[in-house]
C-alpha positions in Angstrom: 2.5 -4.3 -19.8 0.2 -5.6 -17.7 -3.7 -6.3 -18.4 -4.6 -3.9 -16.0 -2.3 -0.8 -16.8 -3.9 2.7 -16.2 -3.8 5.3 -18.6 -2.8 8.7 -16.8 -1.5 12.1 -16.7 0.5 13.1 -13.9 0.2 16.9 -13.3 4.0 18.5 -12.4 3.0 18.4 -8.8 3.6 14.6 -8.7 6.9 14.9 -10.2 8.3 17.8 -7.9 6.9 15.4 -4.7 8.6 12.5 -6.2 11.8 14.3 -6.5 11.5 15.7 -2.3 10.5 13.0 -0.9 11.6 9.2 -3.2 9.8 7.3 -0.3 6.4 9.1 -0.9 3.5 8.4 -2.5 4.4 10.4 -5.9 7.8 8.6 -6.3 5.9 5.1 -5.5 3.5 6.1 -8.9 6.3 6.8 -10.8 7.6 3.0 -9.8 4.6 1.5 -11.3 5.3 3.5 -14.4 8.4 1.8 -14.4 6.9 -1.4 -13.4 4.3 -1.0 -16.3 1.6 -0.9 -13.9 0.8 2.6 -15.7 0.7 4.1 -19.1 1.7 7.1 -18.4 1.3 10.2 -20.9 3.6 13.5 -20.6 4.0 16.3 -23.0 6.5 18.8 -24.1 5.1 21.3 -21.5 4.9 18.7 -18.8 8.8 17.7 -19.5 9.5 22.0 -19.8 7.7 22.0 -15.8 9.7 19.1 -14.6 13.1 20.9 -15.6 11.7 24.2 -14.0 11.2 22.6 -10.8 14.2 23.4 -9.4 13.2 27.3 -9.7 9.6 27.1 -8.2 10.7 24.2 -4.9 11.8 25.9 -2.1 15.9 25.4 -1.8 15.0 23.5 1.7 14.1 20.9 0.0 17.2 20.7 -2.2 16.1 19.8 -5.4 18.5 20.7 -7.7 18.7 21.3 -11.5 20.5 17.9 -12.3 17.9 16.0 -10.5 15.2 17.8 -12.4 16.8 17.2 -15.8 17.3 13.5 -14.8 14.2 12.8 -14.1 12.7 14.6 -17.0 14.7 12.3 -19.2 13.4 9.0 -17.7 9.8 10.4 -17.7 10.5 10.9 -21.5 12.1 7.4 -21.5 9.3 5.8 -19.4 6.1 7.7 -20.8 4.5 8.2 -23.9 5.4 11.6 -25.1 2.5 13.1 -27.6 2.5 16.7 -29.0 0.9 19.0 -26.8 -2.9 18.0 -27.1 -5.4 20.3 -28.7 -6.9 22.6 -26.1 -10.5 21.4 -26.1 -10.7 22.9 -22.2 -10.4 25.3 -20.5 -9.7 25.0 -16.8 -12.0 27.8 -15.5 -10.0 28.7 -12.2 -6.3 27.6 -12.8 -5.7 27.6 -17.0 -2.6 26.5 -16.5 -3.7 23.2 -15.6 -5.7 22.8 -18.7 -2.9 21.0 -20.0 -3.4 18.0 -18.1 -7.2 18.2 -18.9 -6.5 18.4 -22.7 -3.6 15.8 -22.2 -5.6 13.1 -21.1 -8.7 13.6 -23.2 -6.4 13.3 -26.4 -4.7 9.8 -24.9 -7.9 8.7 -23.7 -6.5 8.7 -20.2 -9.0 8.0 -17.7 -6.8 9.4 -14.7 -5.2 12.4 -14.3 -3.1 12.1 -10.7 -2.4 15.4 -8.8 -2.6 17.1 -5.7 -3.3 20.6 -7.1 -6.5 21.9 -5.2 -7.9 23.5 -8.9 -8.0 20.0 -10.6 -9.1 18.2 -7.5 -12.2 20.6 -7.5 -13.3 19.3 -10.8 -14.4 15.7 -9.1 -16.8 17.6 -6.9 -19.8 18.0 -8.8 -21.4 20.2 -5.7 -18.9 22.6 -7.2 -19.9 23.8 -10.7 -16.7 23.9 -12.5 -17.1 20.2 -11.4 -20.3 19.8 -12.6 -19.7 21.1 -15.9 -16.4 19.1 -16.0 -18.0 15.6 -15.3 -21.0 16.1 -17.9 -18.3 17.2 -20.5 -15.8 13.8 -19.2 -17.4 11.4 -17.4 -14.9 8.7 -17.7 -12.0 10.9 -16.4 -10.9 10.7 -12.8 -8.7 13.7 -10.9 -6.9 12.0 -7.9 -4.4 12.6 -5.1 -1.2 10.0 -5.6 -1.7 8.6 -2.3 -5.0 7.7 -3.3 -3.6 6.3 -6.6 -0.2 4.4 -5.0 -3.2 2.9 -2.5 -5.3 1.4 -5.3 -2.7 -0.1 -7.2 -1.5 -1.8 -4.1 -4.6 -3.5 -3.6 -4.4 -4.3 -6.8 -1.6 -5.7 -6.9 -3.2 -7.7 -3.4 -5.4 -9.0 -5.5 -3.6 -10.6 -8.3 -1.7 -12.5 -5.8 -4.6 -14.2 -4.5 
């Protein structure tokens, strides 16, 4: 693992972007999970969303159970697979995405990467669910994976220099 690996949560979103579109920013994350550029954390509930993808994607995009169950079974090869964490929050718009919230405290994660609107609103502190989130977790950062894939490839820049 490298010296520099993040500790994240990727919220289900990633995962069904990853399996539409392998060139995107989602499926490049995943790489540095692989890569060991990330510690990534996932739960029985996250592993449960990734195998209901297929149900909730659009058939245009053709992804299909078998994909969905293979991917859920690297994720459990590649990740760090904890109980599902205590629920010390609430998420007050979406609840459902508390999981990620409660994920990430409990593995001391300080990113959570997603492109869900409700958790993206938590890093606006104009907004007061966001203000309330950031005075309760400070260290813990809510961002899109293009964003994410983008840092790490500076990074990455970086160390090559």
């Amino acid at each position: 693992m490298s010296a520099s690996a993040h500790r994240a949560v990727f919220d289900c979103v990633v995962f069904a972007q990853a399996l539409i579109s392998t060139n995107g920013s989602a499926a490049e994350c995943i790489e540095r999970v692989r890569r060991k550029r990330v510690v990534l954390f996932a739960s029985a509930s996250i592993l449960r969303e990734i195998r209901e993808l297929p149900y909730k994607i659009s058939p245009r995009h053709g992804v299909t159970v078998e994909q969905a169950e293979q991917l859920a079974n690297e994720v459990t090869r590649i990740a760090t697979i904890v109980e599902d964490a205590p629920p010390i929050y609430t998420h007050p718009i979406d609840p459902d995405d508390s999981i990620y919230i409660n994920l990430a405290v409990a593995t001391q994660s300080m990113l959570i990467i997603s492109r869900d609107r409700h958790l993206l609103n938590l890093m606006d502190v104009q907004r007061s669910e966001g203000k309330s989130f950031h005075s309760l977790f400070p260290q813990l950062v809510i961002m899109p994976p293009d964003v994410f894939a983008q840092q790490l490839r500076e990074e990455e820049r970086k160390e090559k220099q």
